[in-house]
N, C-alpha and C positions, 0 to 999 in steps of 0.2 A: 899268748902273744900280746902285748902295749895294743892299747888303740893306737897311738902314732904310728906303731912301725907298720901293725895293719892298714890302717888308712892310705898310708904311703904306697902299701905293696898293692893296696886297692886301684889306685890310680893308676901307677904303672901297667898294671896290667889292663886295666879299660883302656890306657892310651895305644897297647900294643894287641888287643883283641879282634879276630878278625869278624867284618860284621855278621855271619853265620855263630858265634858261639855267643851261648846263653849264660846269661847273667842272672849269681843265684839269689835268694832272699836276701843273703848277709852280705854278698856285694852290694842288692840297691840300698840295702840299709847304711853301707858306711859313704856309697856316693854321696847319698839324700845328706848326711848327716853335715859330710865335709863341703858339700853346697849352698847347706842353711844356718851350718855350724850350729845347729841345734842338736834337742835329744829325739832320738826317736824313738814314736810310740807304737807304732804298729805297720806292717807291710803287711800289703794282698795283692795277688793278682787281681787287674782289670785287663782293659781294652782300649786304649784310644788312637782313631784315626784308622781302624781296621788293623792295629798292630798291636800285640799284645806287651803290657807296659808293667811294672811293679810301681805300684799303690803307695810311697810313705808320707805317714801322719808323723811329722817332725812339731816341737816347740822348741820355739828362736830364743836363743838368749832375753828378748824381752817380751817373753812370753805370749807372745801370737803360736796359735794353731796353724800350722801351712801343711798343704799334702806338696808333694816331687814329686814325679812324675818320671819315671826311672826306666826308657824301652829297654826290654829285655836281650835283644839282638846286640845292643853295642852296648850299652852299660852308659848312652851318656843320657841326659837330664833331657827333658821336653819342656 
């Protein structure tokens, strides 16, 4: 599948996701991706805020390191 049509099909479904389902690796990767419009380098599970969250290590276009912060419950960005 395109990264665009994926990315696309990404969002629509974080936008129509109820917040009980979980969100997998390769969704918060293409959230993170499509929020930093960077590449990304690596996802792991963490924790924040007592809620369990997906980890990505993205680099921006102009080359900063930034982590997202991806709660796994709804698939949006923190």
């Amino acid at each position: 599948m395109h990264l665009a049509r994926k990315l696309i099909l990404t969002a629509a479904l974080a936008a129509v996701l109820p917040a009980w389902a979980d969100v997998s690796r390769d969704d918060a990767a293409a959230i993170a991706q499509r929020v930093s419009q960077g590449r990304v380098l690596a996802v792991e599970r963490s924790e924040a805020g007592n809620r369990p969250v997906w980890r990505v290590k993205v680099v921006t276009p102009a080359g900063d390191v930034r982590v997202v912060l991806i709660d796994m419950a709804t698939g949006r960005p923190l």
